[in-house]
DRENDO-1510 file (C-alpha; in Angstrom, 1 decimal, always signed):
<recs>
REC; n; res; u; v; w
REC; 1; UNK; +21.3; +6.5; -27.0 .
REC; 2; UNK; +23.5; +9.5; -26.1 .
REC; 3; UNK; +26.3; +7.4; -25.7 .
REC; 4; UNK; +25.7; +5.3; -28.3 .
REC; 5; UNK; +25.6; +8.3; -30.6 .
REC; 6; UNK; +28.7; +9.8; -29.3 .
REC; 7; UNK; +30.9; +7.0; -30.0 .
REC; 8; UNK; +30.0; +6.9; -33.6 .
REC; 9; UNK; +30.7; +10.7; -33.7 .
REC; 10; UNK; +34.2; +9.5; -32.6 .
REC; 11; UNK; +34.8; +6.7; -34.9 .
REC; 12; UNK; +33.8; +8.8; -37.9 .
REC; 13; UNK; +36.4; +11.8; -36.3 .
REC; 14; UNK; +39.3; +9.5; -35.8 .
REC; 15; UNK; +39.2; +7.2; -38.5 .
REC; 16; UNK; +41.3; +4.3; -37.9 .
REC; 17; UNK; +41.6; +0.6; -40.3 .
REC; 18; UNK; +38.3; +2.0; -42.0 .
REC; 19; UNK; +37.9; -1.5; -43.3 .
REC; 20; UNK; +38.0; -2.9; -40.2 .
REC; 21; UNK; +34.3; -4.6; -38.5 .
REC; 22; UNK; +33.1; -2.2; -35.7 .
REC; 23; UNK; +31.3; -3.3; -32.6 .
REC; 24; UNK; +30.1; -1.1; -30.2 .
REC; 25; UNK; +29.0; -2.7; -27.0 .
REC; 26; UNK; +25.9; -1.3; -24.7 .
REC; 27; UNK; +24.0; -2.3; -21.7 .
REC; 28; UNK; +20.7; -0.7; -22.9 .
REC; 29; UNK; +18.3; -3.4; -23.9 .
REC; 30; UNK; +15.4; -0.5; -24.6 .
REC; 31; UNK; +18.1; +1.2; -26.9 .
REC; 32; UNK; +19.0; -1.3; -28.9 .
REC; 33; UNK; +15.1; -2.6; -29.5 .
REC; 34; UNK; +14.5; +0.8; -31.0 .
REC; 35; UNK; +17.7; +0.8; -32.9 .
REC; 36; UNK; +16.6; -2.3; -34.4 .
REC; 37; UNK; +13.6; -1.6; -35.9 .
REC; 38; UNK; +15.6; +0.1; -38.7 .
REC; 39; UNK; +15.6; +3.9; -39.7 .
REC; 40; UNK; +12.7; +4.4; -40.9 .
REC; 41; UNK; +10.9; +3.9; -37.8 .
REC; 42; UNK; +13.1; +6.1; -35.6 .
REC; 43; UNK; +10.0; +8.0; -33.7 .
REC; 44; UNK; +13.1; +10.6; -32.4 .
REC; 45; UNK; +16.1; +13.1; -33.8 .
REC; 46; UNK; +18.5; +10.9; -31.8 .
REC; 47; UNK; +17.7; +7.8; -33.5 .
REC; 48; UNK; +17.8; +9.4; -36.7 .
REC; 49; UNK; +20.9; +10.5; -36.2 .
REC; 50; UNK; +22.2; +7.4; -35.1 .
REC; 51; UNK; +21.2; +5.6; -38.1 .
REC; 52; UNK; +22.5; +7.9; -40.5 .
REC; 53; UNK; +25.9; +8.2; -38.3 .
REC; 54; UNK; +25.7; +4.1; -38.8 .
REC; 55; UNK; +25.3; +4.7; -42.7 .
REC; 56; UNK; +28.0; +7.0; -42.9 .
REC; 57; UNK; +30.8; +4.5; -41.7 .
REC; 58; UNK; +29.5; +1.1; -42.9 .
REC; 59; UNK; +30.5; -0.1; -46.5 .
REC; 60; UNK; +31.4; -2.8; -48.5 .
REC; 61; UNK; +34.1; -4.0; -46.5 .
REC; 62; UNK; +32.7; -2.8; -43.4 .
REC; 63; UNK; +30.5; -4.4; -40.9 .
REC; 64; UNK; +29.4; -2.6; -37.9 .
REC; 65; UNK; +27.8; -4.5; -35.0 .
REC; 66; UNK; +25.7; -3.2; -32.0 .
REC; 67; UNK; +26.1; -5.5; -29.1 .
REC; 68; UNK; +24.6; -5.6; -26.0 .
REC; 69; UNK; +26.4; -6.6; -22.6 .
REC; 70; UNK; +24.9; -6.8; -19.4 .
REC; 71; UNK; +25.8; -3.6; -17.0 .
REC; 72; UNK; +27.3; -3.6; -13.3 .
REC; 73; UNK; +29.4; -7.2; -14.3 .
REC; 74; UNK; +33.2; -5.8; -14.0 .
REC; 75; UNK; +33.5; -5.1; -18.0 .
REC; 76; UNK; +35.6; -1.9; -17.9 .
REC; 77; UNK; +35.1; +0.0; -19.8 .
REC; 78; UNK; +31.2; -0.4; -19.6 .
REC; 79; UNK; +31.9; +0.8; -15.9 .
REC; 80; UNK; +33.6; +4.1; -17.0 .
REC; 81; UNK; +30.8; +4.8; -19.1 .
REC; 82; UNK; +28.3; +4.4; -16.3 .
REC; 83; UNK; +30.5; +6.8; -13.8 .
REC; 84; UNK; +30.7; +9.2; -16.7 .
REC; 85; UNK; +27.2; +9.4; -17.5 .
REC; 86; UNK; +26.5; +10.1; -13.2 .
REC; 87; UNK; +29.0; +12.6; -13.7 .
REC; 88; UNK; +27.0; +14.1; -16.6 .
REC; 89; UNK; +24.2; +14.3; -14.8 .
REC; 90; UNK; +25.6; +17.2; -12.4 .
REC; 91; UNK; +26.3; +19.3; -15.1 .
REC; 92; UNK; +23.7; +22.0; -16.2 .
REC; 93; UNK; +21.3; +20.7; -18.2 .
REC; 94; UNK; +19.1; +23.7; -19.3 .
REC; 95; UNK; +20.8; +24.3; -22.7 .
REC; 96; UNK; +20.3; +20.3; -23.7 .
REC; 97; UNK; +17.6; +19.7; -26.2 .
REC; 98; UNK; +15.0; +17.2; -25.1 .
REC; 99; UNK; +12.8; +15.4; -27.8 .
REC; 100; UNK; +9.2; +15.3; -27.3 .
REC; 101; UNK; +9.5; +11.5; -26.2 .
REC; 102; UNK; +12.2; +12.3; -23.9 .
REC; 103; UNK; +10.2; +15.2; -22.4 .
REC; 104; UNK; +6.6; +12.9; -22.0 .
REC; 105; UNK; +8.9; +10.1; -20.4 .
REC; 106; UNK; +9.9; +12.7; -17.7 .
REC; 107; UNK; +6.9; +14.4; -16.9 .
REC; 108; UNK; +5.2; +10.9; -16.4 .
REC; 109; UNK; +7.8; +10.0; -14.4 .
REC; 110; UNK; +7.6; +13.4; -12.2 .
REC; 111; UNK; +3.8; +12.6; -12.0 .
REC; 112; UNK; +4.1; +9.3; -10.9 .
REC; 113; UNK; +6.7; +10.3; -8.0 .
REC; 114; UNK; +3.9; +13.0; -7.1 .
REC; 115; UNK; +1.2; +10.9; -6.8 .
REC; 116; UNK; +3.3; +8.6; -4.4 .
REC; 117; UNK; +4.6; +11.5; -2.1 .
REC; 118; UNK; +1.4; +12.5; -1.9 .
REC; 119; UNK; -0.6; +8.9; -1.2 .
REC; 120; UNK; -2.3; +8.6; +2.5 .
REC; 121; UNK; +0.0; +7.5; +5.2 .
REC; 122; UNK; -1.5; +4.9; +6.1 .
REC; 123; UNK; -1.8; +0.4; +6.1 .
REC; 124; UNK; -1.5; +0.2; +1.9 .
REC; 125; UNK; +1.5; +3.1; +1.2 .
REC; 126; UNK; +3.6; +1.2; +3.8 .
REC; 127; UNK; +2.7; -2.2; +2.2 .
REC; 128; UNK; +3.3; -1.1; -1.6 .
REC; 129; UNK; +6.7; +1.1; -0.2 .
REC; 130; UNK; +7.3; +3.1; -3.2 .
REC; 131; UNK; +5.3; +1.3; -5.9 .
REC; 132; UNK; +2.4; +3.3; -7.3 .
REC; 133; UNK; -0.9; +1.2; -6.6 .
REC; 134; UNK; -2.7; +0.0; -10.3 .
REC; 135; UNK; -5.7; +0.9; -11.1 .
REC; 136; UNK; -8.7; -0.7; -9.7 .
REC; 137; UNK; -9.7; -3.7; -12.2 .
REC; 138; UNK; -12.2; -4.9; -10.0 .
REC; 139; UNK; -15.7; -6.0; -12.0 .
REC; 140; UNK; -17.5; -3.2; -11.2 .
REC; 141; UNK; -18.1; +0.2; -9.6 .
REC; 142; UNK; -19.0; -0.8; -6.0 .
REC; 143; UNK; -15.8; -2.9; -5.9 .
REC; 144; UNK; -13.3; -0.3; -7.0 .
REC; 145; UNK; -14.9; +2.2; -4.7 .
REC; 146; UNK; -14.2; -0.3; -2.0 .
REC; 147; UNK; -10.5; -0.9; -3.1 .
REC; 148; UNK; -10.2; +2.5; -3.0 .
REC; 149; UNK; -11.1; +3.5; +0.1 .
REC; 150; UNK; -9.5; +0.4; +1.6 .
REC; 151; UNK; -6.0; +1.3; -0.1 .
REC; 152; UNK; -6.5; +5.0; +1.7 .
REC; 153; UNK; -7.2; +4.0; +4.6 .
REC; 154; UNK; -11.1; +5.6; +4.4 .
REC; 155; UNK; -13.7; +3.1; +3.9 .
REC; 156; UNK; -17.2; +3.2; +4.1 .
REC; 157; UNK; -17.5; -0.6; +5.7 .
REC; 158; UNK; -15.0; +0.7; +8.5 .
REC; 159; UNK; -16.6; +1.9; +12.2 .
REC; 160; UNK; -13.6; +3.2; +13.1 .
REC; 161; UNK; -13.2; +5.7; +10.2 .
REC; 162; UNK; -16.9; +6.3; +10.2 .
REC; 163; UNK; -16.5; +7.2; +13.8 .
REC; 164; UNK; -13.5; +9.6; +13.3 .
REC; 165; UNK; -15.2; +11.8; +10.3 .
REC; 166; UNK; -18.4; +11.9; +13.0 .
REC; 167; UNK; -20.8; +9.4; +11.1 .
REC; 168; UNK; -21.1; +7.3; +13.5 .
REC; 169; UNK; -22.0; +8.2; +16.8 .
REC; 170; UNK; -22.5; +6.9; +20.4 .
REC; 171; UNK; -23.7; +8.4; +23.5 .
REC; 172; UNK; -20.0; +7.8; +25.2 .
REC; 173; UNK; -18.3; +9.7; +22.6 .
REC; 174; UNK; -19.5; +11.5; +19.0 .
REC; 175; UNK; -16.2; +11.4; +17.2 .
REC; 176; UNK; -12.3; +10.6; +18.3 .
REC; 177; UNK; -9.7; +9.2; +15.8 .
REC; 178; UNK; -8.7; +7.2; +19.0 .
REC; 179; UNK; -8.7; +3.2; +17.9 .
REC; 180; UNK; -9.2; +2.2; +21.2 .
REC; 181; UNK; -12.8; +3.8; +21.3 .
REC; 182; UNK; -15.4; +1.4; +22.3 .
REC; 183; UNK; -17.3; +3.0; +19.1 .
REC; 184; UNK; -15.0; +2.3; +16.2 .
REC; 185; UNK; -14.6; -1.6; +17.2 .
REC; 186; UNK; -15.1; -4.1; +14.6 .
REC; 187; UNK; -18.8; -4.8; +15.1 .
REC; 188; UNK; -18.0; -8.4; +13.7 .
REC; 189; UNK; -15.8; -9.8; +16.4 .
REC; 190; UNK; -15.7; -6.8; +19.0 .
REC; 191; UNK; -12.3; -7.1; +20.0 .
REC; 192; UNK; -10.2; -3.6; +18.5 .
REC; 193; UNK; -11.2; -1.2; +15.7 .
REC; 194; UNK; -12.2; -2.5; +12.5 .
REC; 195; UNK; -8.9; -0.7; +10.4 .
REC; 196; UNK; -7.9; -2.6; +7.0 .
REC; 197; UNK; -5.1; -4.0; +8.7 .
REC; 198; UNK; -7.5; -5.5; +11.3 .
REC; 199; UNK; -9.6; -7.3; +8.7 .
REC; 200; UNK; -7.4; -8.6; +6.7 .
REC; 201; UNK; -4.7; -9.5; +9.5 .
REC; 202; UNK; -6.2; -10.2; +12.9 .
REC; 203; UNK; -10.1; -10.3; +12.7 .
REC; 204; UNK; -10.5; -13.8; +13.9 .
REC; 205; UNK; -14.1; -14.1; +12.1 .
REC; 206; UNK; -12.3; -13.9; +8.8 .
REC; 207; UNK; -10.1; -16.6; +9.7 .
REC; 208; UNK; -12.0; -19.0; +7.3 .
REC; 209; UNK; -12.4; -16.2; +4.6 .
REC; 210; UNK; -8.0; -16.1; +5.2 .
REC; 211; UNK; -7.8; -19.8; +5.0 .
REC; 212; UNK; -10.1; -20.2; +1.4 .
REC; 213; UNK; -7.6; -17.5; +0.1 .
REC; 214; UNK; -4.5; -18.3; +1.2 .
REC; 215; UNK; -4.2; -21.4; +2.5 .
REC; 216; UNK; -3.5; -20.0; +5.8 .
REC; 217; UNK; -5.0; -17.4; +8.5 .
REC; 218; UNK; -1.5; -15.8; +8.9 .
REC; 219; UNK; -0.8; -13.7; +6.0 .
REC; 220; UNK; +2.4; -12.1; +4.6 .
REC; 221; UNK; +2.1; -8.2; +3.7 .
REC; 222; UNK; +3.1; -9.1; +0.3 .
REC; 223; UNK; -0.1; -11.5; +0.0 .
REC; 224; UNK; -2.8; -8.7; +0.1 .
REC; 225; UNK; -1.3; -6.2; -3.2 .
REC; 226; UNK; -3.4; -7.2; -5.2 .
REC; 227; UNK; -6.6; -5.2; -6.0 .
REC; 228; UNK; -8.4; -8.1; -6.3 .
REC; 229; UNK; -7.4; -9.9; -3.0 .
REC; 230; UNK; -8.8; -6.2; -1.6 .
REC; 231; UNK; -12.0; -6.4; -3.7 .
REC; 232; UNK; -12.5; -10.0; -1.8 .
REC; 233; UNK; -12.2; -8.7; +1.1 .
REC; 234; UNK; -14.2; -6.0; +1.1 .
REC; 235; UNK; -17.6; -8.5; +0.2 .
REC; 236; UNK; -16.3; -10.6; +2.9 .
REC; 237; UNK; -16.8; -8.2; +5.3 .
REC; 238; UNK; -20.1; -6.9; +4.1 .
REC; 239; UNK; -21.1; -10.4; +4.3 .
REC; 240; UNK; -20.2; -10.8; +7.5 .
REC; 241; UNK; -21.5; -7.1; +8.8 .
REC; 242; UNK; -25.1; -7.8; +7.0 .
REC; 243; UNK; -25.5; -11.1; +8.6 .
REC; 244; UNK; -24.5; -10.0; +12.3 .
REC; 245; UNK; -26.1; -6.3; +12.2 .
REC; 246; UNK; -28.6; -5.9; +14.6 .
REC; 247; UNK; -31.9; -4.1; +13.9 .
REC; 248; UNK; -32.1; -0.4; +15.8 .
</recs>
């Protein structure tokens, strides 16, 4: 829009064949959907202004034409303009003024880089990389508390994480983080401790629960994103825990 706005500024500043059709070419899909909804529904002072800068030059004889061309495809001077505005971006930027829009598109983006940086380490940050997981749009409460605490790594249905906050306890150990501890093993197939990644990866008494899913036990990273693949899981393995618990 910047740009946009500065090369009518231009035009009007060095007039040259003033009869002559005007098209100014962009790469910015989102700026030129706003553009066209006319002047009237410019919701910023930058689109204003670009409206009126468009009203100032057009006339009779005159038609001026915003076109968009697709970025990063060798069109020159497109290319210039994209190494100019990286330059621009080194230079102070305190005195610039910043519409309200502007402003709430920032601060949601700060919050969301945030929120990532500060996710768990853990199975679902490295699966999701640098996505922000969506909200939880399981059916009800229960569910989204299990996605949850599946996604960070802290769930109730887990030995293992029960075992390391010291809620579940045995007389050979009362709380370790180790994974290897007899205590935190999957009390399903007893083979290693009962982690996400374990249940929806390796656990070979889910194999069947993998296959109805998937199509196959072995599954991608990439397979288990979604919230509700998680939420699936979770009453899987509550099944499967009621039905093999053992009375105390």
């Amino acid at each position: 829009m910047v740009t946009l706005r500065a090369a009518l500024n231009h035009l009007r500043d060095h007039p040259h064949q003033p009869s002559a059709p005007i098209t100014i070419c962009s790469d910015s899909q989102s700026a030129l959907a706003t553009l066209r909804e006319g002047p009237a529904s410019q919701k910023t002072l930058l689109g204003a202004a670009i409206w009126t800068e468009l009203a100032a030059l057009a006339g009779p004889s005159r038609r001026i034409h915003l076109q968009w061309v697709p970025s990063h495809c060798g069109v020159d001077e497109n290319e210039r303009a994209d190494q100019i505005a990286k330059e621009a971006t080194a230079l102070p930027q305190a005195a610039v003024p910043v519409d309200v829009a502007t402003a709430h598109r920032a601060a949601a983006r700060l919050a969301r880089d945030r929120t990532i940086a500060a996710w768990p380490e853990g199975w679902y940050r490295t699966l999701m990389e640098n996505r922000l997981p969506p909200p939880a749009a399981t059916g009800d409460r229960s569910s989204a508390v299990d996605v949850h605490q599946l996604r960070a790594g802290h769930w109730s249905g887990s030995r293992q994480y029960l075992h390391r906050i010291g809620r579940n306890l045995s007389d050979d150990c009362r709380q370790c983080p180790d994974t290897d501890c007899a205590a935190g093993r999957c009390t399903v197939c007893r083979e290693e401790a009962d982690t996400p990644r374990h249940f929806f990866f390796r656990c070979p008494a889910l194999m069947g629960w993998r296959l109805r899913m998937y199509g196959t036990i072995f599954l991608n990273p990439e397979d288990v994103r979604d919230d509700g693949e998680v939420a699936a899981l979770a009453a899987a393995v509550r099944d499967l825990q009621s039905r093999t618990a053992t009375p105390r």
